[in-house]
HTML snippet that shows the backbone in 3Dmol.js (N, CA, C, O; Angstrom):
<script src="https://3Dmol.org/build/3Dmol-min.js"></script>
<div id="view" style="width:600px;height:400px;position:relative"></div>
<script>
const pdb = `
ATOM      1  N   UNK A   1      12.941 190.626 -36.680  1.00  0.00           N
ATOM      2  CA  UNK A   1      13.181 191.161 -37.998  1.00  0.00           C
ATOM      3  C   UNK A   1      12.202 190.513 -38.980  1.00  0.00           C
ATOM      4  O   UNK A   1      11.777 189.360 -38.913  1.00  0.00           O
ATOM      5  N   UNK A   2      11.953 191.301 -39.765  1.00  0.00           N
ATOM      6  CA  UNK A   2      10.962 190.695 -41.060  1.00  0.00           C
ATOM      7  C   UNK A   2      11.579 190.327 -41.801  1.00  0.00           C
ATOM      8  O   UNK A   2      12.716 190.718 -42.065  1.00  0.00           O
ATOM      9  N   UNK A   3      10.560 188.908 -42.663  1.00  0.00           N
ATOM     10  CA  UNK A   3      11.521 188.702 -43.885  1.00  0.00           C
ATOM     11  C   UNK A   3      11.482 189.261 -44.515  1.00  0.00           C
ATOM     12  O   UNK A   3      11.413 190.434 -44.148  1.00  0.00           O
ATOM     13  N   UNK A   4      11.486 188.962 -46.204  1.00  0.00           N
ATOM     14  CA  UNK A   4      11.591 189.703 -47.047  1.00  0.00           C
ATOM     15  C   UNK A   4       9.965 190.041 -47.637  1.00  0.00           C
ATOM     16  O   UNK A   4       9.560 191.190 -47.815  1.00  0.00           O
ATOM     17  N   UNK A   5       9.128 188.781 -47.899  1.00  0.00           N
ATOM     18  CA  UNK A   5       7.201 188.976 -47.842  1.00  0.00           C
ATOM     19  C   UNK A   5       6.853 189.381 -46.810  1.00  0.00           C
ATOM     20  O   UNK A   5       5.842 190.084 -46.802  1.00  0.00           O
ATOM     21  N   UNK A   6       7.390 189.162 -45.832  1.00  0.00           N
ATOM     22  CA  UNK A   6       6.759 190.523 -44.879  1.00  0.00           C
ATOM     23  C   UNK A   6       6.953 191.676 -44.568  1.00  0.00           C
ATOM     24  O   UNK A   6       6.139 192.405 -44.002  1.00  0.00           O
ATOM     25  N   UNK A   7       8.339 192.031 -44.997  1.00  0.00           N
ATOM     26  CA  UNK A   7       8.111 193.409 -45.631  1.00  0.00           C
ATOM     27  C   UNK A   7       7.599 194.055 -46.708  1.00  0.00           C
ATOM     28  O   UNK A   7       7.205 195.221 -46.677  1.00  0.00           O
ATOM     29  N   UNK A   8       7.587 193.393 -47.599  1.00  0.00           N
ATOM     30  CA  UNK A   8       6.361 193.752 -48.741  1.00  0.00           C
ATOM     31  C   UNK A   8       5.424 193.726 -48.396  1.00  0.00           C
ATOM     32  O   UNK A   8       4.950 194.862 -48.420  1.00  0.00           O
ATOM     33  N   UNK A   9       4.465 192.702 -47.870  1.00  0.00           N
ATOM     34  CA  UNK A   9       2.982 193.089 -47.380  1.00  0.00           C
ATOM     35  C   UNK A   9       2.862 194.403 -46.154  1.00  0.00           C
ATOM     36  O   UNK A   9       1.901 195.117 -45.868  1.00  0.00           O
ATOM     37  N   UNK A  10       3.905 194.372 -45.741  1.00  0.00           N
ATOM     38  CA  UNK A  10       3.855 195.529 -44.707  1.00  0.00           C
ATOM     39  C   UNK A  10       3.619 196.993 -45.336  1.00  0.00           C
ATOM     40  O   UNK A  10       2.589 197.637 -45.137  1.00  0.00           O
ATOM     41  N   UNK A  11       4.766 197.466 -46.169  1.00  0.00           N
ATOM     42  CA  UNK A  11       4.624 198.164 -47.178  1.00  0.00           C
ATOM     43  C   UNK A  11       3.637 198.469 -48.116  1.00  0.00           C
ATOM     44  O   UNK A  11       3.277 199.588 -48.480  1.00  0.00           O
ATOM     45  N   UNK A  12       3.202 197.303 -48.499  1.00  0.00           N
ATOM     46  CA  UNK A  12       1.639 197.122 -49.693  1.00  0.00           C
ATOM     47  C   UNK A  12       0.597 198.399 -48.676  1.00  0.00           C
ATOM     48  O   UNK A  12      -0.041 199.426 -48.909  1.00  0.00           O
ATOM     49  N   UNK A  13       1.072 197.228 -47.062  1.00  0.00           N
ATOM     50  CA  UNK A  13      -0.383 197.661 -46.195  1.00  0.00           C
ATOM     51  C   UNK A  13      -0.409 199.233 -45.899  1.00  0.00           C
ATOM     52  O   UNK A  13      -1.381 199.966 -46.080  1.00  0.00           O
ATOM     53  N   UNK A  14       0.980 199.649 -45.355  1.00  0.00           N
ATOM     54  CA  UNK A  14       1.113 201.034 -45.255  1.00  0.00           C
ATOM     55  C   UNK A  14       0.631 202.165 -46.334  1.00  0.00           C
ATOM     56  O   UNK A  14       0.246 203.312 -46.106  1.00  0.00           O
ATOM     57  N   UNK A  15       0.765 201.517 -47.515  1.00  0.00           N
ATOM     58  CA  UNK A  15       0.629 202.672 -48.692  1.00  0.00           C
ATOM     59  C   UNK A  15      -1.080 202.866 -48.732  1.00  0.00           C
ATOM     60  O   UNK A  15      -1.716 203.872 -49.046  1.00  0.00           O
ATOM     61  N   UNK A  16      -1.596 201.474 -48.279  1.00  0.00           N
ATOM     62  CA  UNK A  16      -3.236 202.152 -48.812  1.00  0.00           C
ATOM     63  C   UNK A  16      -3.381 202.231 -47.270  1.00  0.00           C
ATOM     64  O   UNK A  16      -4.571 202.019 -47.037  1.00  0.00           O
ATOM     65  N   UNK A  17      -2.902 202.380 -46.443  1.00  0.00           N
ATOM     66  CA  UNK A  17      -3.335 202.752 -44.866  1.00  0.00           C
ATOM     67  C   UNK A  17      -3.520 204.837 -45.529  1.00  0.00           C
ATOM     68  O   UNK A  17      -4.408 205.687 -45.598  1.00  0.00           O
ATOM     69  N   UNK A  18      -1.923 204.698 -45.878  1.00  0.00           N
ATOM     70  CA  UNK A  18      -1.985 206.546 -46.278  1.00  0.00           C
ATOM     71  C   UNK A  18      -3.275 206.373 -47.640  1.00  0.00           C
ATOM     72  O   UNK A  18      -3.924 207.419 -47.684  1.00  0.00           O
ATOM     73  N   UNK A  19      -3.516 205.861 -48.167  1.00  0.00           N
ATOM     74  CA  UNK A  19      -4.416 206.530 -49.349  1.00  0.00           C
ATOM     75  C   UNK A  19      -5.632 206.430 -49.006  1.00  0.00           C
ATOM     76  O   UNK A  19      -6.432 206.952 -49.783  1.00  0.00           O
ATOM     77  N   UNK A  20      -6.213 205.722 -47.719  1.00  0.00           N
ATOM     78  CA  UNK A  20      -7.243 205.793 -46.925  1.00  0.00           C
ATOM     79  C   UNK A  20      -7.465 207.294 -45.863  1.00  0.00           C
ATOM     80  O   UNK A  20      -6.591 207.884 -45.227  1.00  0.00           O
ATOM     81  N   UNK A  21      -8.771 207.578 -45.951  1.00  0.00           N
ATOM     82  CA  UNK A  21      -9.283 208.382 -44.787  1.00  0.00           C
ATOM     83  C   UNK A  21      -9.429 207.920 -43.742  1.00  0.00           C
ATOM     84  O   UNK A  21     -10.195 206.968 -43.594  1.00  0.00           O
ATOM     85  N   UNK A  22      -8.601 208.567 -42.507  1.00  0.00           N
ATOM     86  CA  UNK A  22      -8.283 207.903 -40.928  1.00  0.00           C
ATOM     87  C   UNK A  22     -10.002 208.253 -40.487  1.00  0.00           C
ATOM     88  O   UNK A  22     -10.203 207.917 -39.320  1.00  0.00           O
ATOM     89  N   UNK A  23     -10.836 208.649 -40.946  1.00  0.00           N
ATOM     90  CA  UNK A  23     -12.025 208.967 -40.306  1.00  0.00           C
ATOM     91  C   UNK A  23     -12.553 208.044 -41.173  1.00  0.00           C
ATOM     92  O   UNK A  23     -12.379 207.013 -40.522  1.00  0.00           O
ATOM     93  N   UNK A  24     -12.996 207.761 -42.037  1.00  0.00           N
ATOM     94  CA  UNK A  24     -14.337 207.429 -42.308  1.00  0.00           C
ATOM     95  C   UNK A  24     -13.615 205.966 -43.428  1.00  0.00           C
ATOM     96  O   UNK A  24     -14.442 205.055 -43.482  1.00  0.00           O
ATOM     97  N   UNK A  25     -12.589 205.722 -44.073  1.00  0.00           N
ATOM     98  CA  UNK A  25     -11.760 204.541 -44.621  1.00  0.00           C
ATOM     99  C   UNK A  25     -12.483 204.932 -45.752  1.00  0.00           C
ATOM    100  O   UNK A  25     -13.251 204.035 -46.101  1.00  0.00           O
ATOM    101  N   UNK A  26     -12.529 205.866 -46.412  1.00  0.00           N
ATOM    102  CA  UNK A  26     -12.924 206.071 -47.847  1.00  0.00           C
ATOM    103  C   UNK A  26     -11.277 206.316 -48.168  1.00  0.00           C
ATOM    104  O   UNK A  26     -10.298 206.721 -47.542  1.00  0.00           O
ATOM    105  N   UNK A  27     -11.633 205.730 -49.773  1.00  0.00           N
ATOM    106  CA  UNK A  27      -9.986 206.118 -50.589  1.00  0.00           C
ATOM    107  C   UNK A  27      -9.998 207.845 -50.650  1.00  0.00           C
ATOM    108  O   UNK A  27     -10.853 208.729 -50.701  1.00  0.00           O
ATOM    109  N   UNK A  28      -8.948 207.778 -50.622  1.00  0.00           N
ATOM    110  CA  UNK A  28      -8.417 209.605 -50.884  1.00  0.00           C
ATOM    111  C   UNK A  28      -8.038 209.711 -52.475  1.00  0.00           C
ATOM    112  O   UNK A  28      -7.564 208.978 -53.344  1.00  0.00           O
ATOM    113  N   UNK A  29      -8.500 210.991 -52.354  1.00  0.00           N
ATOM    114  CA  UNK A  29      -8.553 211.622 -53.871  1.00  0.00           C
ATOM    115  C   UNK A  29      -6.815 211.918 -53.743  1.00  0.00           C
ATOM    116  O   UNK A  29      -6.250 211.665 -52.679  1.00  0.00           O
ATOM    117  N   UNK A  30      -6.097 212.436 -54.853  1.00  0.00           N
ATOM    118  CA  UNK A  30      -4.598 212.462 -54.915  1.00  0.00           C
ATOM    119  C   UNK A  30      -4.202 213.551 -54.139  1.00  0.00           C
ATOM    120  O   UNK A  30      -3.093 213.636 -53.611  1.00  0.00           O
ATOM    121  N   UNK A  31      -5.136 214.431 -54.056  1.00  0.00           N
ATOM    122  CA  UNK A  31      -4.733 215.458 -53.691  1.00  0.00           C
ATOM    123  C   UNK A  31      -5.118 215.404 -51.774  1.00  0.00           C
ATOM    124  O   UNK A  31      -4.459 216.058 -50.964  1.00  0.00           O
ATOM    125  N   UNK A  32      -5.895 214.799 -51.516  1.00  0.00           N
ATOM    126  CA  UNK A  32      -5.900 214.770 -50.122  1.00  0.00           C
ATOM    127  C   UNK A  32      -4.983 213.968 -48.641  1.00  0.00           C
ATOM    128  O   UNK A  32      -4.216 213.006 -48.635  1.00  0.00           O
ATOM    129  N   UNK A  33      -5.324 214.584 -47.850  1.00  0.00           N
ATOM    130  CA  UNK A  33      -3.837 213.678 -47.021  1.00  0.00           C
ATOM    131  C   UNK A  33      -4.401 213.738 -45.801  1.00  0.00           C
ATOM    132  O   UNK A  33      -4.779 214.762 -45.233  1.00  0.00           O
ATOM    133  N   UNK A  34      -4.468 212.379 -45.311  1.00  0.00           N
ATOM    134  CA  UNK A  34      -4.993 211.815 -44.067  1.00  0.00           C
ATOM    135  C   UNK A  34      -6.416 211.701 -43.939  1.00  0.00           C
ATOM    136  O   UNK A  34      -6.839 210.624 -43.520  1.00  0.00           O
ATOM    137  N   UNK A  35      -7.386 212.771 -44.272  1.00  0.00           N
ATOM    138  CA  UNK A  35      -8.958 212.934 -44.232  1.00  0.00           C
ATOM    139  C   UNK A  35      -9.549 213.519 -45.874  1.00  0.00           C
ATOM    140  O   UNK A  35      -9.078 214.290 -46.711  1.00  0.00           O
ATOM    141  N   UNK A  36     -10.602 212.833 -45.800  1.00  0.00           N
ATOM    142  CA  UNK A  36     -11.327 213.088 -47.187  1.00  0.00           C
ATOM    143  C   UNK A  36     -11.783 214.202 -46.753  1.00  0.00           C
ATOM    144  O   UNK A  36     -11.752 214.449 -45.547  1.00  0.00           O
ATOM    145  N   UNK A  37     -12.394 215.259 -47.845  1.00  0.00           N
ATOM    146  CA  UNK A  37     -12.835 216.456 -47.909  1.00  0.00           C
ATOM    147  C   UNK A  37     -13.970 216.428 -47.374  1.00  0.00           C
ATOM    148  O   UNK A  37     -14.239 217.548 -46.939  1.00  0.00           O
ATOM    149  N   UNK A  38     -14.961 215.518 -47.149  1.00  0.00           N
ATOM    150  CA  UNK A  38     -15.835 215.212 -46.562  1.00  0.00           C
ATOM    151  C   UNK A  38     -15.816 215.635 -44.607  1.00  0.00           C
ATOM    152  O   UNK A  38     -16.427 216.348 -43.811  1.00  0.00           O
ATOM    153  N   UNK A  39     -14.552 214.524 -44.627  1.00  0.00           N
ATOM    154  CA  UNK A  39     -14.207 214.771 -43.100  1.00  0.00           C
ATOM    155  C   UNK A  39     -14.007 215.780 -42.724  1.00  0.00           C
ATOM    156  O   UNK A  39     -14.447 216.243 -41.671  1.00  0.00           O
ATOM    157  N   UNK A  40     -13.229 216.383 -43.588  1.00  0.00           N
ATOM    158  CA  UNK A  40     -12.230 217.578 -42.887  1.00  0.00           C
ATOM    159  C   UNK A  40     -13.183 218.424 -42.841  1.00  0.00           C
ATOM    160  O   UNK A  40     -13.279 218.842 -41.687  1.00  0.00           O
ATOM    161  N   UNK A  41     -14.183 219.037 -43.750  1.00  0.00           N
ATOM    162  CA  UNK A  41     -15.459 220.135 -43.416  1.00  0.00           C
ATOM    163  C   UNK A  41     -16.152 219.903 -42.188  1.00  0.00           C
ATOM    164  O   UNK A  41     -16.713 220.650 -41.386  1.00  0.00           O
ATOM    165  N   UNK A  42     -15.908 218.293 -42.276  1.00  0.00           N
ATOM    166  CA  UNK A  42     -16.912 218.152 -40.634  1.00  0.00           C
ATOM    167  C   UNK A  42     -15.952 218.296 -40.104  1.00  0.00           C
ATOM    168  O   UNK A  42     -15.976 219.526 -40.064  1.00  0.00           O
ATOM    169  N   UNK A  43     -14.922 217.990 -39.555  1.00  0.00           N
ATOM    170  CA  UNK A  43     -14.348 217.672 -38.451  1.00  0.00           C
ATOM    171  C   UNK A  43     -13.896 219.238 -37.878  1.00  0.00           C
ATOM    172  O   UNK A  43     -14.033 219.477 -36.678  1.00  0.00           O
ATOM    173  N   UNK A  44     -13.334 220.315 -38.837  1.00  0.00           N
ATOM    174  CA  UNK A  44     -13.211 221.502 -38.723  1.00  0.00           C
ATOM    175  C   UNK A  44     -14.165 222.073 -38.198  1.00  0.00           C
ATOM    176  O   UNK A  44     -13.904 222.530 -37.086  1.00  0.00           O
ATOM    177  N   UNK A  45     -15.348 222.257 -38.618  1.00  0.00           N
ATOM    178  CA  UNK A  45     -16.428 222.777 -38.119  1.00  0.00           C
ATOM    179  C   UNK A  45     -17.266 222.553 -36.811  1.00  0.00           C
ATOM    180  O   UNK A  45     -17.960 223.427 -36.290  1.00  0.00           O
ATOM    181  N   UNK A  46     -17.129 221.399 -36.394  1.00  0.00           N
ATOM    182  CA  UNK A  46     -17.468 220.980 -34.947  1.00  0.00           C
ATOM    183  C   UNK A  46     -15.822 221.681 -34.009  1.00  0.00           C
ATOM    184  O   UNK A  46     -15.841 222.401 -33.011  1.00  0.00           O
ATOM    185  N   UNK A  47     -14.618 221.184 -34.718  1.00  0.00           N
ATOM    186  CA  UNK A  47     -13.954 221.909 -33.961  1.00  0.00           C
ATOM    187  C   UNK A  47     -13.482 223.514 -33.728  1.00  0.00           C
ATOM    188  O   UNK A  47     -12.738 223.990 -32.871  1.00  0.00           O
ATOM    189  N   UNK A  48     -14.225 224.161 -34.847  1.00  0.00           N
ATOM    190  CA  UNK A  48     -14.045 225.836 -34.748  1.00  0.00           C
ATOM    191  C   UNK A  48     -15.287 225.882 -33.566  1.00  0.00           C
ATOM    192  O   UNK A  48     -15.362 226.763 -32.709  1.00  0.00           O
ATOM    193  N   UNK A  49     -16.214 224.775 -33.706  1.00  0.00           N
ATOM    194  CA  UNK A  49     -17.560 226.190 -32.779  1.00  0.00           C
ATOM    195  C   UNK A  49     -17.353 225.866 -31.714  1.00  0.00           C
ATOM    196  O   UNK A  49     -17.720 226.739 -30.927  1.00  0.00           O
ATOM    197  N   UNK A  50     -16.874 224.898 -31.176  1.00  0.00           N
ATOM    198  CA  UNK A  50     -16.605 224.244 -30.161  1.00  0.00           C
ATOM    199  C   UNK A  50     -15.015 225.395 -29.260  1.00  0.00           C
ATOM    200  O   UNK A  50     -14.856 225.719 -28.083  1.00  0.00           O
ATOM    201  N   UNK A  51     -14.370 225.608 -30.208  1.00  0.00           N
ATOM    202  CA  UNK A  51     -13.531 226.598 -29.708  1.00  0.00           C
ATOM    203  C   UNK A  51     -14.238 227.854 -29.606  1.00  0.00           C
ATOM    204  O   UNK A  51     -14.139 228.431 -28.523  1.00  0.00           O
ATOM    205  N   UNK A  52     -14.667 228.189 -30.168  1.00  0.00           N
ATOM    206  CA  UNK A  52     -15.473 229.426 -30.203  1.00  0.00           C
ATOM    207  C   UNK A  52     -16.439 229.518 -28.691  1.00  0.00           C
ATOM    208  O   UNK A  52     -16.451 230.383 -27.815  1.00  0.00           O
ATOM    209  N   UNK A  53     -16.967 228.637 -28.790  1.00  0.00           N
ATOM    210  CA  UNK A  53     -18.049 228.325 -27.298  1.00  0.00           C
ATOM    211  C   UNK A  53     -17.068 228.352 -25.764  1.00  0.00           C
ATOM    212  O   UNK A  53     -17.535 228.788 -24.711  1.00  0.00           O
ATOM    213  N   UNK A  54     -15.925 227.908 -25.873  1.00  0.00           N
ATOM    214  CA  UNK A  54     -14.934 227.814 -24.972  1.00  0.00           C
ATOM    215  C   UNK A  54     -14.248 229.601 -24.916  1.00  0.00           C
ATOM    216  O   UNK A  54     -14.355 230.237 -23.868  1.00  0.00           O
ATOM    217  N   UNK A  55     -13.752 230.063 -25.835  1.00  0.00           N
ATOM    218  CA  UNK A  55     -13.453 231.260 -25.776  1.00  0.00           C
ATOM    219  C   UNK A  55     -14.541 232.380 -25.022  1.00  0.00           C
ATOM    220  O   UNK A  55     -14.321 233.325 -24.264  1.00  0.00           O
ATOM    221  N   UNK A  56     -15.776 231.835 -25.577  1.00  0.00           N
ATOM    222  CA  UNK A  56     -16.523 233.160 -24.606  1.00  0.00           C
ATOM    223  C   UNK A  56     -17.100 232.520 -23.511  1.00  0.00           C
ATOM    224  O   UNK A  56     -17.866 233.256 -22.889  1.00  0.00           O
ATOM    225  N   UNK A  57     -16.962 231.192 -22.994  1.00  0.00           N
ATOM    226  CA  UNK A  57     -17.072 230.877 -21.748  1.00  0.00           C
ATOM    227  C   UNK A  57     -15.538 231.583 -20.511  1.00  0.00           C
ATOM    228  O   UNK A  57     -15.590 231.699 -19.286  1.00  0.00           O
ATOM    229  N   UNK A  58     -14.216 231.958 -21.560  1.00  0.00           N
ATOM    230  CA  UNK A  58     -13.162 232.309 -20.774  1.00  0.00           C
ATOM    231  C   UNK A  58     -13.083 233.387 -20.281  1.00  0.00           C
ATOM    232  O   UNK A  58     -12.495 233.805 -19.284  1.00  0.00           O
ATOM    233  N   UNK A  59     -14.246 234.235 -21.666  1.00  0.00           N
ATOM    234  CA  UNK A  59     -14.261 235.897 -21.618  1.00  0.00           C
ATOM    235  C   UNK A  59     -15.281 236.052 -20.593  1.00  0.00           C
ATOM    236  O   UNK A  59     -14.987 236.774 -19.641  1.00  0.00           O
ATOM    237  N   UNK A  60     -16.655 235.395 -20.621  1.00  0.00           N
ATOM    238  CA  UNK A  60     -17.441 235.832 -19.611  1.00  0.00           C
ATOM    239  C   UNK A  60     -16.955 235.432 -18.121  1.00  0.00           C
ATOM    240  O   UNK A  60     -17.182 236.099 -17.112  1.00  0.00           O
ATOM    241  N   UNK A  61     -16.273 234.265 -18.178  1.00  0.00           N
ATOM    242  CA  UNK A  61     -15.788 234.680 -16.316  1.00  0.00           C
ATOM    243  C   UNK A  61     -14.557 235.345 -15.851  1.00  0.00           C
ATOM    244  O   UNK A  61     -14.101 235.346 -14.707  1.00  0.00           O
ATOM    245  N   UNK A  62     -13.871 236.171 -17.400  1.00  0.00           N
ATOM    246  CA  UNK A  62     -12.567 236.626 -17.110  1.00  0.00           C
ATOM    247  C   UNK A  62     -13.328 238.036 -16.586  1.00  0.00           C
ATOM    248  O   UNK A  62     -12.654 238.563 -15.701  1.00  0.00           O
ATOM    249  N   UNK A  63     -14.325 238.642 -16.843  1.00  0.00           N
ATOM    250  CA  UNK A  63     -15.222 239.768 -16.725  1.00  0.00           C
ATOM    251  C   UNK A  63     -16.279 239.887 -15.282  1.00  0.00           C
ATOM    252  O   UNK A  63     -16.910 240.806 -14.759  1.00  0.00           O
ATOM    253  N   UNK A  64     -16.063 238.356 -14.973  1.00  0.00           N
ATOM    254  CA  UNK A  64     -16.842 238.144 -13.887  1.00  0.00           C
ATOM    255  C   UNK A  64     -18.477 237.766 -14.381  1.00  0.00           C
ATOM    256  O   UNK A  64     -19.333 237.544 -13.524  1.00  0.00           O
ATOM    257  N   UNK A  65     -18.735 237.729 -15.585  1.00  0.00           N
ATOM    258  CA  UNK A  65     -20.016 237.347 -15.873  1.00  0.00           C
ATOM    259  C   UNK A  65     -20.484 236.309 -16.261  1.00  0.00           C
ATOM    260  O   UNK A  65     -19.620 235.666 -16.856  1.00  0.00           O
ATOM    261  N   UNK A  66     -21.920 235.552 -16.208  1.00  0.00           N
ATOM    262  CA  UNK A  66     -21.898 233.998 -15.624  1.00  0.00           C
ATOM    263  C   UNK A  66     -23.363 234.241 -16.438  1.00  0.00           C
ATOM    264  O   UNK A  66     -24.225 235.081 -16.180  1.00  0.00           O
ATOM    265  N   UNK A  67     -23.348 233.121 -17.611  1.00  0.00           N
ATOM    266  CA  UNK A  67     -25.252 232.932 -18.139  1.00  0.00           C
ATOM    267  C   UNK A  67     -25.952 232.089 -16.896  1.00  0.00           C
ATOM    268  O   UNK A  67     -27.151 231.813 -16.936  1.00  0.00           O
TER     269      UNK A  67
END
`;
const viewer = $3Dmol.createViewer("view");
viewer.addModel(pdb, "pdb");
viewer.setStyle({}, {cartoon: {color: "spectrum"}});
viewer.zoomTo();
viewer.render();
</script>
């Protein structure tokens, strides 16, 4: 069990853990949550084309066709 300062520093630590970006440890603007706007354009975008590239790798061998 924690005492009582270590639950406060725990707490302190948690609140700027959330007001931090889990990618890159920049502070977050008020309006953002978990990733800065920065991240999230990247991180979205590698993960749309990346799905995208997988989808027509499923379609071309669901068709039987092979680059």
């Amino acid at each position: 069990m924690l005492s009582p300062s270590q639950s406060i520093q725990y707490q302190k630590e948690s609140v700027e853990r959330a007001l931090t970006c889990a990618n890159c440890g920049k502070k977050l603007h008020v309006l953002e949550v978990h990733v800065c706007e920065h991240c999230c354009a990247e991180l979205m975008s590698d993960q749309n084309s990346a799905m995208y590239e997988e989808e027509d790798d499923e379609d071309n061998f669901a068709s039987g066709k092979e680059d």
